[in-house]
TIGUMAR-465274 format. One record per residue (C-alpha): residue number from 1; residue in one letter; chain; x negated, y negated, z negated. Coordinates in nm, 3 decimals, always signed. Layout:
BEGIN
> rokol,vexmi,pami,xx,yy,zz
> NUM,a,A,X,Y,Z
...
This chain:
BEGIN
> rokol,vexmi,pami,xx,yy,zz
> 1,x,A,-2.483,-9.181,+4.388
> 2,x,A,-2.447,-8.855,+4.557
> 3,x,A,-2.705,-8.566,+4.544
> 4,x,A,-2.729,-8.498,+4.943
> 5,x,A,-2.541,-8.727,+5.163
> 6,x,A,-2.458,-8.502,+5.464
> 7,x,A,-2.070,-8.414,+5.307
> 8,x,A,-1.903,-8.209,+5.533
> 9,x,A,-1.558,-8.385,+5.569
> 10,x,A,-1.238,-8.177,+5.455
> 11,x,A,-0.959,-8.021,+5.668
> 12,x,A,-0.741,-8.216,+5.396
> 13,x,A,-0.713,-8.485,+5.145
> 14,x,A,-0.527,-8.634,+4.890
> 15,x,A,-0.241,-8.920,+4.970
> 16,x,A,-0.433,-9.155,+4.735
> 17,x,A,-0.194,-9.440,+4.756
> 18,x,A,+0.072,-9.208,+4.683
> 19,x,A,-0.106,-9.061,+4.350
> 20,x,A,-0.171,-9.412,+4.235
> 21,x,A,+0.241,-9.501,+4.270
> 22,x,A,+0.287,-9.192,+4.068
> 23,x,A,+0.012,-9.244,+3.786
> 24,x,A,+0.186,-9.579,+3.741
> 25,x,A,+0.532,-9.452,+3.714
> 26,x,A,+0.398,-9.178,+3.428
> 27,x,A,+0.193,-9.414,+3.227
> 28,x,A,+0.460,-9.761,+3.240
> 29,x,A,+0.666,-9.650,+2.958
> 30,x,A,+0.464,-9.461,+2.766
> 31,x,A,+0.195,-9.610,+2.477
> 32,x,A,+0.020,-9.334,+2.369
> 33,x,A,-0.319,-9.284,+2.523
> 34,x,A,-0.346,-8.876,+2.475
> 35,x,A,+0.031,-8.861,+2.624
> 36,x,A,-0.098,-9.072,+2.933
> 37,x,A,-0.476,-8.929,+3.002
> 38,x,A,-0.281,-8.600,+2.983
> 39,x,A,-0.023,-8.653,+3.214
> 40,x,A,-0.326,-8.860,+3.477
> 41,x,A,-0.507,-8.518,+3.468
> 42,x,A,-0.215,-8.313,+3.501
> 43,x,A,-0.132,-8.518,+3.822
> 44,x,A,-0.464,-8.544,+4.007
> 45,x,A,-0.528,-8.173,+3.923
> 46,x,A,-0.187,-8.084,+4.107
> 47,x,A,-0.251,-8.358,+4.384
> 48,x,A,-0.596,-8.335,+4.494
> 49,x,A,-0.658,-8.066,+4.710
> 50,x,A,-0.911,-7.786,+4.727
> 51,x,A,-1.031,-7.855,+4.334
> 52,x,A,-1.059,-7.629,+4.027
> 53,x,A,-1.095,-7.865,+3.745
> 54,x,A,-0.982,-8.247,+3.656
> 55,x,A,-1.003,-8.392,+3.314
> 56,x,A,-1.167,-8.640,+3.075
> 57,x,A,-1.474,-8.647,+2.845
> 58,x,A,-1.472,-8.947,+2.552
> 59,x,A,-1.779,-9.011,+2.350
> 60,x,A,-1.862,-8.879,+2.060
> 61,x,A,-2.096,-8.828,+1.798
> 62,x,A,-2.456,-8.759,+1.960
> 63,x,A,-2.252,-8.688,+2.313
> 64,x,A,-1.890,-8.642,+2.516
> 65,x,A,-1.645,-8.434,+2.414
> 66,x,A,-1.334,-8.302,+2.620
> 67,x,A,-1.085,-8.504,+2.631
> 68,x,A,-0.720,-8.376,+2.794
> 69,x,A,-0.751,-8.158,+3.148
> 70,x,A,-0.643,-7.886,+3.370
> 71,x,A,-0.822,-7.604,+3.518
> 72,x,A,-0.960,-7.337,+3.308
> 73,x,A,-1.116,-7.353,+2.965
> 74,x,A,-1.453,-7.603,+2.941
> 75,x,A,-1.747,-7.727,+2.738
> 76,x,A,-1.585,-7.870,+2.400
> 77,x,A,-1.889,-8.121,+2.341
> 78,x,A,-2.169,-8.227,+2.575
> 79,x,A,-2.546,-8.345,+2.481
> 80,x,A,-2.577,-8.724,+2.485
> 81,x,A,-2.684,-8.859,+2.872
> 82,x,A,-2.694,-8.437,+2.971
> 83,x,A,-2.496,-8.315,+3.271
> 84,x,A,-2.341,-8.505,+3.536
> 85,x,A,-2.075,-8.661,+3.300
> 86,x,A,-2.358,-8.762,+3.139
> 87,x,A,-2.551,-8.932,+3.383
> 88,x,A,-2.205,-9.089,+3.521
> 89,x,A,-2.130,-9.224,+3.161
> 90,x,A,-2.478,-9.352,+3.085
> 91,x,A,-2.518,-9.504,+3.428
> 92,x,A,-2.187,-9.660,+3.452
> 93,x,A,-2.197,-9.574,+3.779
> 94,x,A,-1.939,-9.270,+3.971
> 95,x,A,-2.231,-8.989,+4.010
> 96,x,A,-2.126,-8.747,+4.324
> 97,x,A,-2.274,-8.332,+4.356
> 98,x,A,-2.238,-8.185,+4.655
> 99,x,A,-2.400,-7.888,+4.541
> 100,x,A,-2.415,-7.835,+4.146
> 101,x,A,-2.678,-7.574,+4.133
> 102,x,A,-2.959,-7.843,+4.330
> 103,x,A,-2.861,-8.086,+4.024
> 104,x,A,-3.145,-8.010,+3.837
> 105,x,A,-2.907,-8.146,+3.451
> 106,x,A,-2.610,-7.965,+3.570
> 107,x,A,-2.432,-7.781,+3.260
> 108,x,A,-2.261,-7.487,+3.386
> 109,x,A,-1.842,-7.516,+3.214
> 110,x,A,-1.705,-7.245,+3.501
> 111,x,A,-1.930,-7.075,+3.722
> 112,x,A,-1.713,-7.079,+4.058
> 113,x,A,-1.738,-7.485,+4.059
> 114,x,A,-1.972,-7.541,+4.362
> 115,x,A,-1.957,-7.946,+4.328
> 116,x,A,-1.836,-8.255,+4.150
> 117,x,A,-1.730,-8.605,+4.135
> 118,x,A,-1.713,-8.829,+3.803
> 119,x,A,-1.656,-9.111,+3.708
> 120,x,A,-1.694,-9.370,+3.470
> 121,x,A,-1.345,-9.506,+3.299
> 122,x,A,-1.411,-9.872,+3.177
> 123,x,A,-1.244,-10.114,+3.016
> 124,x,A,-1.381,-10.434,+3.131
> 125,x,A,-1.803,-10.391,+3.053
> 126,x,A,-1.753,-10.074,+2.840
> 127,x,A,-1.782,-9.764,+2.951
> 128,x,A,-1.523,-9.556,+2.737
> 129,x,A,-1.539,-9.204,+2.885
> 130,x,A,-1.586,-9.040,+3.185
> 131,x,A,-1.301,-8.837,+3.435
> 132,x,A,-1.463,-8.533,+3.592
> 133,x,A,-1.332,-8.346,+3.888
> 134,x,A,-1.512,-8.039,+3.978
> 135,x,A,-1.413,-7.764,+4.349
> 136,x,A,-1.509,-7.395,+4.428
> 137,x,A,-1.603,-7.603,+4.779
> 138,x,A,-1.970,-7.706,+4.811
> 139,x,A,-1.967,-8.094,+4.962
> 140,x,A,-1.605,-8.156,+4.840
> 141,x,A,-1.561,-8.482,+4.780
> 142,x,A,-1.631,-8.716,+5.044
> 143,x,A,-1.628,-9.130,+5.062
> 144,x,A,-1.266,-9.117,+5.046
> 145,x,A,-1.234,-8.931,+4.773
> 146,x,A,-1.496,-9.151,+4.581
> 147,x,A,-1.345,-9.426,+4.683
> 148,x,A,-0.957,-9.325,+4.615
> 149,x,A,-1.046,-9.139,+4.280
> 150,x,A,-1.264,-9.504,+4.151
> 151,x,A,-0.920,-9.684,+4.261
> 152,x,A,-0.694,-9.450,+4.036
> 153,x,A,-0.934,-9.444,+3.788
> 154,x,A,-0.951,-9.809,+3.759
> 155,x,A,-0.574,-9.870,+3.746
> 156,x,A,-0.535,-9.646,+3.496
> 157,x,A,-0.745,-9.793,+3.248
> 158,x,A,-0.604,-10.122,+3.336
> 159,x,A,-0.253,-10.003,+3.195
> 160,x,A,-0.348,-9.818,+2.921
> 161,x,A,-0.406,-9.898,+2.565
> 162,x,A,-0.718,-9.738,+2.457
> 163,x,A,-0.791,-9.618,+2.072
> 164,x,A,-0.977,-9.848,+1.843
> 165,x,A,-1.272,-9.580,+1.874
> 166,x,A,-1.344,-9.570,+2.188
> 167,x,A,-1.339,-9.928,+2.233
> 168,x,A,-1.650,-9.958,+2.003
> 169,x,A,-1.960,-10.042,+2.240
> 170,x,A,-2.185,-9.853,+2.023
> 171,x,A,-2.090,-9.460,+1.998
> 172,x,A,-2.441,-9.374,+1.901
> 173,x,A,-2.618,-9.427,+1.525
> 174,x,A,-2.869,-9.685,+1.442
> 175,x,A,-3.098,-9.395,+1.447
> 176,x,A,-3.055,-9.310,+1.813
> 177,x,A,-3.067,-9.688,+1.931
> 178,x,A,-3.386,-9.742,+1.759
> 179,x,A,-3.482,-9.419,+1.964
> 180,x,A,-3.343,-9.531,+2.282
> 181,x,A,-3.567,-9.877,+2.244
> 182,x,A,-3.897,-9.701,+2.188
> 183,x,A,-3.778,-9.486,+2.467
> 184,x,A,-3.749,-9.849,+2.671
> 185,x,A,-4.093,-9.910,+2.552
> 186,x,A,-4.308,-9.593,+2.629
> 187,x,A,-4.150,-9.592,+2.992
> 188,x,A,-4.256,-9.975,+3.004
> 189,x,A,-4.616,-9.803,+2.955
> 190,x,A,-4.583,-9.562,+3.276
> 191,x,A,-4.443,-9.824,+3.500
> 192,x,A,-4.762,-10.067,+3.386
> 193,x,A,-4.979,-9.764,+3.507
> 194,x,A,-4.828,-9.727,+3.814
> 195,x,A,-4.749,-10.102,+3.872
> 196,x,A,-5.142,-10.125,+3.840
> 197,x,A,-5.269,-9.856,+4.059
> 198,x,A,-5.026,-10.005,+4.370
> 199,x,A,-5.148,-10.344,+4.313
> 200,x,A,-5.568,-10.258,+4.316
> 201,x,A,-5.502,-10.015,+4.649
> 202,x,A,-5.566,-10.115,+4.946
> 203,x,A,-5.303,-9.914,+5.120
> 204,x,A,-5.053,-9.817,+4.829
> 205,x,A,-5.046,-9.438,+4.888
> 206,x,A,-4.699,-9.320,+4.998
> 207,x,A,-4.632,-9.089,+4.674
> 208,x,A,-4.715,-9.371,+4.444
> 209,x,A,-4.446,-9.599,+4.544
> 210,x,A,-4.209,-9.277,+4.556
> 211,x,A,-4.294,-9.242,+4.197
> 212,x,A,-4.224,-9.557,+4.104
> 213,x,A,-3.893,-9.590,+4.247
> 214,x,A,-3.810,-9.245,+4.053
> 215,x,A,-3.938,-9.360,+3.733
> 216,x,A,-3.786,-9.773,+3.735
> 217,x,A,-3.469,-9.566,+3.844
> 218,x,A,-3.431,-9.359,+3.516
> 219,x,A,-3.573,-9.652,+3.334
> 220,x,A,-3.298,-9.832,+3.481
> 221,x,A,-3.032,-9.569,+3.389
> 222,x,A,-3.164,-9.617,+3.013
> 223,x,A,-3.178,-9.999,+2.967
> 224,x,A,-2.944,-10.127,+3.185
> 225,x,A,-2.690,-9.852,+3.207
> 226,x,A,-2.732,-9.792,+2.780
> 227,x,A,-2.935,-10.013,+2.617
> 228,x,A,-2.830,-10.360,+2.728
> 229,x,A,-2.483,-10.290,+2.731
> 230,x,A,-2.477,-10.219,+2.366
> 231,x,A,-2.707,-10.495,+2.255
> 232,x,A,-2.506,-10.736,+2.483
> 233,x,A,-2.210,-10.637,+2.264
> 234,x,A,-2.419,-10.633,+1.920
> 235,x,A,-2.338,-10.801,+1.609
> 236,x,A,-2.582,-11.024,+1.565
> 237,x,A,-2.565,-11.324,+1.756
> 238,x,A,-2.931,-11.359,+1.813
> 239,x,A,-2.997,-11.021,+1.989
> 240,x,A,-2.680,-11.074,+2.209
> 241,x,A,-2.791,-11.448,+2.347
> 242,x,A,-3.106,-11.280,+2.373
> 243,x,A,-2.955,-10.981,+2.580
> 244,x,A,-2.736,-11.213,+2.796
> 245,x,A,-3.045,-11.377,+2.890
> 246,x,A,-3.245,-11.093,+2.976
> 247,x,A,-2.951,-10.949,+3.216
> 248,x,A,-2.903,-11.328,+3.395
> 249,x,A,-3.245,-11.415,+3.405
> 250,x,A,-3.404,-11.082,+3.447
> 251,x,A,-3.226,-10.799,+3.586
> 252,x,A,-3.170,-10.630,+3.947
> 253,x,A,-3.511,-10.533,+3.931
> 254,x,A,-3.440,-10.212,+4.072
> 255,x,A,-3.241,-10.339,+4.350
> 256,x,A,-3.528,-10.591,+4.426
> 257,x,A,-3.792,-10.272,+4.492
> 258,x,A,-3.538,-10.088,+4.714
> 259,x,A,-3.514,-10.376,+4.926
> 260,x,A,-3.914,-10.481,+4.924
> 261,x,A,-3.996,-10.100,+5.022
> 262,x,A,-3.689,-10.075,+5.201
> 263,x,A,-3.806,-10.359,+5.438
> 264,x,A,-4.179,-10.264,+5.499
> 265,x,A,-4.081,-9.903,+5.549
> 266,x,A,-4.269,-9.691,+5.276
> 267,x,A,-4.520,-9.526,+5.517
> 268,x,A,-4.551,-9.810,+5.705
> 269,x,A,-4.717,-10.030,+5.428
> 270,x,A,-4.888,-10.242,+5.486
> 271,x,A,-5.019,-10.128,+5.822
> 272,x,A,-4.876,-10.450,+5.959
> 273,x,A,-4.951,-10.756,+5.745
> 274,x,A,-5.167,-10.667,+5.416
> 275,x,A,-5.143,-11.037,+5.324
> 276,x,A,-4.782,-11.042,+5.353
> 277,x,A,-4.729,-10.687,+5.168
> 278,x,A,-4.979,-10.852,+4.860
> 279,x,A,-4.801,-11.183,+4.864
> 280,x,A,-4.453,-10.967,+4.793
> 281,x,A,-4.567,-10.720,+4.598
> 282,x,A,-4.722,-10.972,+4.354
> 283,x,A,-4.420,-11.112,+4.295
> 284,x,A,-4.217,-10.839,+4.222
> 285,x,A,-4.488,-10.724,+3.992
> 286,x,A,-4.485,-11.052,+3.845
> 287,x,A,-4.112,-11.006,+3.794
> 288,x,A,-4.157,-10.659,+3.652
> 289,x,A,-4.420,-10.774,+3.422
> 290,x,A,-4.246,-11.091,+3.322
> 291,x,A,-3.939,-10.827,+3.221
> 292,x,A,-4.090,-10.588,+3.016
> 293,x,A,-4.282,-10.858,+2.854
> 294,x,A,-3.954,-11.008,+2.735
> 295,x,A,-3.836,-10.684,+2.596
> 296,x,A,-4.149,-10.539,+2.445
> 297,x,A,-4.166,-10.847,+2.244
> 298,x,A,-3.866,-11.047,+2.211
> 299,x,A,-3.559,-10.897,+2.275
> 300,x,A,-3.694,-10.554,+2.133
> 301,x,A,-3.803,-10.684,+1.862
> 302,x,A,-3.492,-10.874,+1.722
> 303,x,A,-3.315,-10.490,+1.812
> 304,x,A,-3.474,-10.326,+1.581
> 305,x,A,-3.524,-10.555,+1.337
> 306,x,A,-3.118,-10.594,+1.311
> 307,x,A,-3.083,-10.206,+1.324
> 308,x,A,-3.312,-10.144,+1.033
> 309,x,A,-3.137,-10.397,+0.834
């Protein structure tokens, strides 16, 4: 994800292949997970050029809170899904700011950081913290970074062993799942209203479909990136099968509308084939519809039923 993708490219970078060599010699011998997060931060802070910040931030509670870093002093606790860590950890996805002030969530921690890169530290399907880098540079972190920062990332949570508490899927109360589902459910009611207004136009107006993608894309940051990955890993066997099946038999739905817009060209529909635009546009709506049904009153259902138990 990145905020504006014309990055300017830097005069420099980091030797990424070299960092990872040296992250593994520093974490081989060494068992303790604060001793080796410490020492990771310590060493991409000192090897990555042109930044002003590098560090972890481990759920807890209602939110994040910091984990070890280096750079100056920085927010002790973030709100849950708030901020770009935020967004990264809900998502499960590496979230990229060129410029922090046009990132409408951003939570100011130092005031000279111009942009930021974090992301998600996983260990296999659980996401179990987030490492944030932050520069005084606007557009610092380019493809290579993203890509050489994912790779470090990744290796390091291959070779350490994480505590017992972060490894719990479900760093949130019963209280705010049950609130995340009827979340689920009111959005399902703004997508059917827009869902509905593209399929009885003639021409789907141009800001409608724009809307939609918005809204199914923060829906999607919600279910998929929260929701489902918690019930997946739930308890009670019923509401995982159920969860497994709604992810293999249901999901991508997202992906699905980038590519059907993506192909027609969103001003260009459906100047060329109307039949061909309704034909694929039912279906996905069909799709959608099929989904939320599902959830509204299946999978849903069993949720909250096992949380209020």
């Amino acid at each position: 994800m990145s905020s504006n993708p014309g990055r300017a490219k830097p005069a420099q970078n980091a030797d990424y292949a070299l960092l990872k060599q040296q992250a593994a010699s520093l974490i081989e011998d060494e068992t303790d997970f604060i001793a080796n997060a410490a020492n990771f931060a310590a060493l991409l802070y000192h090897g990555i050029p042109r930044i002003n910040w590098a560090g972890f931030y481990f759920p807890s509670g209602d939110g994040l809170v910091l984990g070890p870093f280096n750079g100056r002093p920085a927010c002790t606790r973030l709100p849950r899904g708030r901020g770009v860590c935020g967004a990264a950890f809900i998502s499960g996805e590496t979230v990229v700011v060129d410029d922090v002030d046009r990132f409408a969530d951003h939570i100011v921690c130092d005031t000279a950081s111009r942009s930021e890169i974090v992301i998600p530290l996983k260990s296999g399907s659980i996401t179990v913290g987030v490492f944030d880098v932050d520069s005084a540079e606007l557009a610092r972190f380019t493809p290579e970074d993203q890509h050489g920062l994912e790779a470090l990332v990744s290796a390091f949570a291959e070779h350490v062993a994480f505590p017992e508490a972060l490894m719990r899927p479900d760093h949130s109360s019963s209280e705010e799942q049950f609130a995340d589902i009827e979340l689920c459910r009111h959005q399902h009611a703004e997508l059917r209203t827009i869902l509905d207004a593209i399929a009885t136009a003639p021409v789907p107006p141009r800001d409608t479909l724009v809307r939609l993608r918005q809204k199914l894309n923060a829906h999607s940051e919600l279910e998929d990136g929260r929701v489902y990955p918690l019930l997946r890993a739930c308890a009670n066997e019923v509401v995982r099968h159920k969860a497994e099946r709604g992810v293999r038999e249901l999901g991508g739905l997202r992906e699905e509308l980038d590519a059907l817009i993506d192909s027609w060209g969103i001003d260009a529909i459906p100047s060329s084939d109307t039949i061909a635009w309704q034909r694929e546009w039912g279906a996905f709506q069909r799709a959608m519809e099929a989904r939320m049904i599902f959830e509204d009153h299946d999978l849903f259902c069993a949720a909250q039923a096992d949380l209020r138990r």
